[in-house]
C-alpha positions in Angstrom: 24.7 -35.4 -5.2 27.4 -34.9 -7.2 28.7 -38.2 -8.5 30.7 -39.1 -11.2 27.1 -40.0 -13.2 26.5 -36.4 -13.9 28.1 -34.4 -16.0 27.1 -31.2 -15.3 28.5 -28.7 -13.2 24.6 -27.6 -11.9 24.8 -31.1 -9.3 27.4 -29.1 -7.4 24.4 -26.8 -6.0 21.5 -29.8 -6.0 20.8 -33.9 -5.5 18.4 -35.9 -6.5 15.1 -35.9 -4.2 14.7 -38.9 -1.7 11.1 -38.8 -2.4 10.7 -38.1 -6.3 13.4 -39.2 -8.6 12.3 -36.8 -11.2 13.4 -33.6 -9.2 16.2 -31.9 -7.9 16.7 -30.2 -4.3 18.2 -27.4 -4.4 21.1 -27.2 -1.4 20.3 -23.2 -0.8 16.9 -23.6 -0.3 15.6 -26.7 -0.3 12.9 -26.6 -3.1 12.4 -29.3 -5.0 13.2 -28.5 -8.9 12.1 -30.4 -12.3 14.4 -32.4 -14.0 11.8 -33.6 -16.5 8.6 -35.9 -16.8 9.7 -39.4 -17.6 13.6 -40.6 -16.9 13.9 -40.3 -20.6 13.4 -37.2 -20.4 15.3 -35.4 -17.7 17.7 -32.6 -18.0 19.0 -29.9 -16.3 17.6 -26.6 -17.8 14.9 -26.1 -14.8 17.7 -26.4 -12.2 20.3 -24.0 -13.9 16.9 -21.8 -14.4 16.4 -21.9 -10.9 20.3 -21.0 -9.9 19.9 -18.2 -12.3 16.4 -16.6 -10.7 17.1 -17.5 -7.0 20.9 -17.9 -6.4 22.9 -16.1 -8.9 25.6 -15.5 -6.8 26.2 -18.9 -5.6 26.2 -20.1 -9.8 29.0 -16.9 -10.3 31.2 -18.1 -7.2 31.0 -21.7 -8.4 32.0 -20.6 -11.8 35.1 -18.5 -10.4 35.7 -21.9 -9.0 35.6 -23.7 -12.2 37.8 -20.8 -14.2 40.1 -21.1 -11.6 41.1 -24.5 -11.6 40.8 -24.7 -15.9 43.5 -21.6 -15.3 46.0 -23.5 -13.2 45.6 -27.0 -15.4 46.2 -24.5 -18.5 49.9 -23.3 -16.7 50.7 -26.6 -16.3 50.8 -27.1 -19.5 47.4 -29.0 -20.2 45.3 -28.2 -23.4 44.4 -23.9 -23.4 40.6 -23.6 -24.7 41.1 -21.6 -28.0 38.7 -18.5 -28.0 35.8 -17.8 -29.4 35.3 -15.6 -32.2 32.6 -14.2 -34.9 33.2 -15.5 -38.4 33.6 -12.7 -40.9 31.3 -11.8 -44.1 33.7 -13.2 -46.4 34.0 -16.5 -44.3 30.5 -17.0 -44.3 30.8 -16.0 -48.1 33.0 -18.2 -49.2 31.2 -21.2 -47.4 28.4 -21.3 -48.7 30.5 -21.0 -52.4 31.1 -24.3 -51.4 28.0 -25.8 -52.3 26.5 -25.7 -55.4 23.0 -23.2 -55.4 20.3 -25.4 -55.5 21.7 -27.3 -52.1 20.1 -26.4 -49.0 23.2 -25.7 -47.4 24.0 -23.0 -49.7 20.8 -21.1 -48.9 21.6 -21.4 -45.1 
């Protein structure tokens, strides 16, 4: 069930089940996942869990999928994700200079 509701990417492999709101059938299989106990409550680590365990393949084709299109809107001239990278000693070093030494943030 993947409506415009959720957010994630996971509700391209599962919908919500017909006869308990709080899980998730998988499309692959069929078993009904955990999304949480109360509605307050729900998320999507069991069902990415699952995909992982059970249908890894189907989570690294969808996210070919994904990397795909991101790759197309970036050459036509859309927003290109800057990359990740490691912050160096003297980075780190000079943050926490920023604070004076008795602040917690210093001793982080």
């Amino acid at each position: 069930m993947s409506t415009s509701k959720h957010k994630s990417t996971i509700w391209s492999h599962f919908e919500i089940s017909t006869l308990d709101n709080s899980k998730a059938t998988c499309l692959y299989c069929k078993e009904n996942v955990s999304r949480g106990t109360t509605s307050k409550s729900y998320n999507t680590s069991n069902l990415w869990i699952h995909m992982k365990r059970h249908h890894n393949s189907e989570l690294d084709t969808a996210d070919l999928k994904t990397t795909t299109q991101k790759t197309k809107r970036d050459e036509e001239g859309g927003l290109q994700p800057q990359p990740k990278r490691q912050a160096t000693l003297s980075e780190i070093i000079d943050k926490k200079s920023l604070y004076v030494d008795d602040d917690v943030r210093a001793k982080i």
